[in-house]
Structures are given as C-alpha cells and as structure tokens.
C-alpha atoms as an extended CHARMM CRD file, in Angstrom:
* protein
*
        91  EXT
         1         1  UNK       CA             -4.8930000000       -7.2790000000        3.4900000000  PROA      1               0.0000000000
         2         2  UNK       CA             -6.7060000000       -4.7870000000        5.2900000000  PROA      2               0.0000000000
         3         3  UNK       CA            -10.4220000000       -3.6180000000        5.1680000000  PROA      3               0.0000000000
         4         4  UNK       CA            -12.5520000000       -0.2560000000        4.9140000000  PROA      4               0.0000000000
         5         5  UNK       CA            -16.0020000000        0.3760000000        5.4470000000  PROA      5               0.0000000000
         6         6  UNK       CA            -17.9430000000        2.7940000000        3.0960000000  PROA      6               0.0000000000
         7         7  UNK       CA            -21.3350000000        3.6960000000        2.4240000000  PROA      7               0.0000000000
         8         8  UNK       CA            -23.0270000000        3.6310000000       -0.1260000000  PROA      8               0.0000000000
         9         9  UNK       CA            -26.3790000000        5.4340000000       -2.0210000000  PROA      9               0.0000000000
        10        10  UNK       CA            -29.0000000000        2.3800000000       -2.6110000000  PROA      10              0.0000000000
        11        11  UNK       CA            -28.5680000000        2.6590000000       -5.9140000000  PROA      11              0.0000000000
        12        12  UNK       CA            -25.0930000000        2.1440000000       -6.1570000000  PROA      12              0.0000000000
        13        13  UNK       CA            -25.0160000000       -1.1080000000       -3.9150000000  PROA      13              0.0000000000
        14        14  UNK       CA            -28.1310000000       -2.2650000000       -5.9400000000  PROA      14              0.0000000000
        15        15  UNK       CA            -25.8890000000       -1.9440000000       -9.1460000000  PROA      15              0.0000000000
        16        16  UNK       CA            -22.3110000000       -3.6540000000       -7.5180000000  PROA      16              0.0000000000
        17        17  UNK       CA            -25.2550000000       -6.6990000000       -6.2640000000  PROA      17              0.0000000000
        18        18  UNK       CA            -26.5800000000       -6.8220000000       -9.5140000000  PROA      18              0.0000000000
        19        19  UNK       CA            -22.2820000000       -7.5420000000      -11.1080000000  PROA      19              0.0000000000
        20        20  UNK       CA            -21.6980000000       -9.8360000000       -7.9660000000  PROA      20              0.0000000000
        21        21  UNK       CA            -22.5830000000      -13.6720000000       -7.7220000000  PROA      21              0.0000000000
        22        22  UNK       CA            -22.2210000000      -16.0670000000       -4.8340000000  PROA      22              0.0000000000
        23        23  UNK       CA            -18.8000000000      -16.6170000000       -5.6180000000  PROA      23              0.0000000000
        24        24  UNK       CA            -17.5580000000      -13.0870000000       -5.0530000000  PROA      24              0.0000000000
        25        25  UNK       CA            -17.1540000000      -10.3550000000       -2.8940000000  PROA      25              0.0000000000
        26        26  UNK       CA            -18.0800000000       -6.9440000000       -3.3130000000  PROA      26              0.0000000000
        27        27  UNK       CA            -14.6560000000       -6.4850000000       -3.3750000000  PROA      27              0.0000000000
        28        28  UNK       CA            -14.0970000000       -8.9140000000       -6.0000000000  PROA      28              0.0000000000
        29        29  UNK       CA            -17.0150000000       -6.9600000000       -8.3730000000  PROA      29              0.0000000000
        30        30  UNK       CA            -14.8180000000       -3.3280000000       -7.6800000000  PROA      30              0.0000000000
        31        31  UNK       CA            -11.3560000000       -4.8160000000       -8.4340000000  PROA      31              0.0000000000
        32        32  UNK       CA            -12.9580000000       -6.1850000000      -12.1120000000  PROA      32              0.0000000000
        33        33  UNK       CA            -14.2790000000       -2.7950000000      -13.0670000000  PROA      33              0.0000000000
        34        34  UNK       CA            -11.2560000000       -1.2330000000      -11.8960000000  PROA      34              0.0000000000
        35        35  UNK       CA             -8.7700000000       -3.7820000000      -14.4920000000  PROA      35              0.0000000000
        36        36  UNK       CA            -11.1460000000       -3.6290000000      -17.1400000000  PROA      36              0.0000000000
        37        37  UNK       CA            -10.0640000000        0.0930000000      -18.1090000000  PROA      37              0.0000000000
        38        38  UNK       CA             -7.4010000000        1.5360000000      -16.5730000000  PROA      38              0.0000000000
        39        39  UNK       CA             -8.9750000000        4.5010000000      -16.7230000000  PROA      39              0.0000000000
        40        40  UNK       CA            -11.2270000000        4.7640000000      -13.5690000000  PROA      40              0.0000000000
        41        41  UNK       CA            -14.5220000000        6.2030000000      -13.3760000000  PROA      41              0.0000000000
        42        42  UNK       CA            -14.4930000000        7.1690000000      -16.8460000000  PROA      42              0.0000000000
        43        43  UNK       CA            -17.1620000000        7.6630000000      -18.9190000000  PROA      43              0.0000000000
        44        44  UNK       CA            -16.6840000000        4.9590000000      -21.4900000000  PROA      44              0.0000000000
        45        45  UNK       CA            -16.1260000000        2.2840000000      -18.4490000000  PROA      45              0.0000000000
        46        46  UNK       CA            -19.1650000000        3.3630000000      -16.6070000000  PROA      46              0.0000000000
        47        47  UNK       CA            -21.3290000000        3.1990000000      -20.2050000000  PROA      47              0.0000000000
        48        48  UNK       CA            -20.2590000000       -0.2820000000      -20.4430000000  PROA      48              0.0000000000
        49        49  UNK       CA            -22.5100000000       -1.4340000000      -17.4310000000  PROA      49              0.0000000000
        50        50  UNK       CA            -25.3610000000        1.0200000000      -18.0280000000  PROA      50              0.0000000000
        51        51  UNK       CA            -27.4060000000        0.3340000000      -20.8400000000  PROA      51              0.0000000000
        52        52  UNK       CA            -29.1460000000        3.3310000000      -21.3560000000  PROA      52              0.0000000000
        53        53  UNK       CA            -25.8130000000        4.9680000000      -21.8290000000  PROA      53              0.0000000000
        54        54  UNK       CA            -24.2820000000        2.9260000000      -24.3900000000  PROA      54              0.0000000000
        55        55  UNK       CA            -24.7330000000        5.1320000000      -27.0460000000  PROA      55              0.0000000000
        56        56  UNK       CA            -21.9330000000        8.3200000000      -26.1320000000  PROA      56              0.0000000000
        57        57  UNK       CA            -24.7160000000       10.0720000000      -28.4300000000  PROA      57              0.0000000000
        58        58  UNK       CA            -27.2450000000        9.4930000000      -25.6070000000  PROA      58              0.0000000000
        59        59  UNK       CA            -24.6570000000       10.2520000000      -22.4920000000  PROA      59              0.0000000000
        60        60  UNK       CA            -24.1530000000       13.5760000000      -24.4720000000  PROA      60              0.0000000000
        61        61  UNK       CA            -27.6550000000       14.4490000000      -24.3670000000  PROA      61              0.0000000000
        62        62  UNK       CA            -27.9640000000       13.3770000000      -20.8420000000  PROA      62              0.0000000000
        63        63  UNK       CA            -25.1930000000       15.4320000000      -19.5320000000  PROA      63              0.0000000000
        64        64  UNK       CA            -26.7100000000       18.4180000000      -21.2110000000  PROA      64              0.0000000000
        65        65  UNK       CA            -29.7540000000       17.9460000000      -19.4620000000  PROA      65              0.0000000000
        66        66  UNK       CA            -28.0930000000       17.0020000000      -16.1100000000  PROA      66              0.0000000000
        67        67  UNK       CA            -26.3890000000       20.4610000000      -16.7300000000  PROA      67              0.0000000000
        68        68  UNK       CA            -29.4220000000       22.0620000000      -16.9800000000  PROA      68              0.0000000000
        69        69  UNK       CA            -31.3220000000       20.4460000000      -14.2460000000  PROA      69              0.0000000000
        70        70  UNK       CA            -28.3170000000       21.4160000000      -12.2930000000  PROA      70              0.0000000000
        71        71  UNK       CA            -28.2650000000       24.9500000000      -13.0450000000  PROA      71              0.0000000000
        72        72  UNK       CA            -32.0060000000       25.5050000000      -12.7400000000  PROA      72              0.0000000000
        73        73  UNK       CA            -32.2660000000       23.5900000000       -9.4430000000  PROA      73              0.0000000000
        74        74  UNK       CA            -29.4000000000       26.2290000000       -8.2640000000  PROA      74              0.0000000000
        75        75  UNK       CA            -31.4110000000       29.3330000000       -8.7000000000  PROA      75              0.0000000000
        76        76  UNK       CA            -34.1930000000       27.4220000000       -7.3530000000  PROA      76              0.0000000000
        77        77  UNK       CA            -32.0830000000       27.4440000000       -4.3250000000  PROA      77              0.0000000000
        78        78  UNK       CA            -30.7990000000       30.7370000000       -4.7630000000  PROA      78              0.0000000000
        79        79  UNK       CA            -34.2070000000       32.2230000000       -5.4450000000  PROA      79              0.0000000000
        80        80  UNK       CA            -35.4010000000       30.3740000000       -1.6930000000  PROA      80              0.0000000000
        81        81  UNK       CA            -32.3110000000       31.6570000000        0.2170000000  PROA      81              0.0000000000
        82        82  UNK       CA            -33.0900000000       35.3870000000       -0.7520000000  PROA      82              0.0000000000
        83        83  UNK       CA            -36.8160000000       35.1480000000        0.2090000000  PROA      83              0.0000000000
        84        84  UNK       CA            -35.9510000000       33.4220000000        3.3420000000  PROA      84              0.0000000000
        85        85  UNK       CA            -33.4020000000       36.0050000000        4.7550000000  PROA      85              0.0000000000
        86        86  UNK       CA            -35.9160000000       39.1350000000        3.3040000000  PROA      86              0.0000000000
        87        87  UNK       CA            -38.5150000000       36.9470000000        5.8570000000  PROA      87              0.0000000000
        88        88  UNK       CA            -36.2970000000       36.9380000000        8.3600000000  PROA      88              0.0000000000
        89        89  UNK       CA            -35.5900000000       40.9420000000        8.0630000000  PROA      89              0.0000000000
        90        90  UNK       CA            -38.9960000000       41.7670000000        8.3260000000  PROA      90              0.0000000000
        91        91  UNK       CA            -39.2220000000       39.8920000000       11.2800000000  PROA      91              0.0000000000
C-alpha cells in the first residue's frame, strides 16, 4: 500500500495526536474515524470528538455565528479593497 504526504493546520495534527497512541499510526487514527460513521466529515461524527460541540443545540449556535463572522469579515475585506484601489487612483 502506497503513501501520500499532506499538510496539515496545527490544530488539526494536534487533534489526530491527541486520538493516536504509541501503537498507531496517524493513519491508523484516520481509518477509525472514517468506519465509525460512514458518513464522512459529517457533523454528527466530527461532534463526537469535540466536546464543546456535543450538544447539536450548541453547533447550531456556533454555525450561526461562524456565518456571521464570515459575512462581516467579507465586507471588512470588501470595504479595504475599495479604499485601496480609490488610493491607488489618486495616485
């Protein structure tokens, strides 16, 4: 069996250590999340490893506010492209 790199966001490889012991692999730790629910990356798998999240009330309320991070931090961008090309006009 072949072999792939990735990377990975510190995070991420913090959580996958945190599943792992000495007696697996990091590829051992994926393969067990992905046969515990056939369904991958799915909400109700990942809130079995976080905590926080447990509650689907609380992931609700956390999307929302994602959302709305989201969208606010896009017309922050928005708002900095404009007065960066009108600054570059009056150049």
């Amino acid at each position: 069996m072949g072999s792939t790199n990735i990377s990975l966001k510190k995070e991420a490889y913090e959580f996958l250590k945190s599943l792992k012991d000495k007696n697996k692999s990091f590829s051992d730790v994926v393969m067990e999340l992905k046969e515990k629910d056939g369904k991958r990356g799915s909400k109700e798998n990942l809130m079995k490893y976080f905590g926080a999240l447990k509650d689907k009330k609380d992931w609700n309320e956390t999307e929302k506010r994602m959302k709305e991070f989201r969208d606010e931090f896009e017309e922050h961008v928005e708002s900095t492209i404009k007065y960066m090309e009108k600054a570059r006009k009056e150049k």
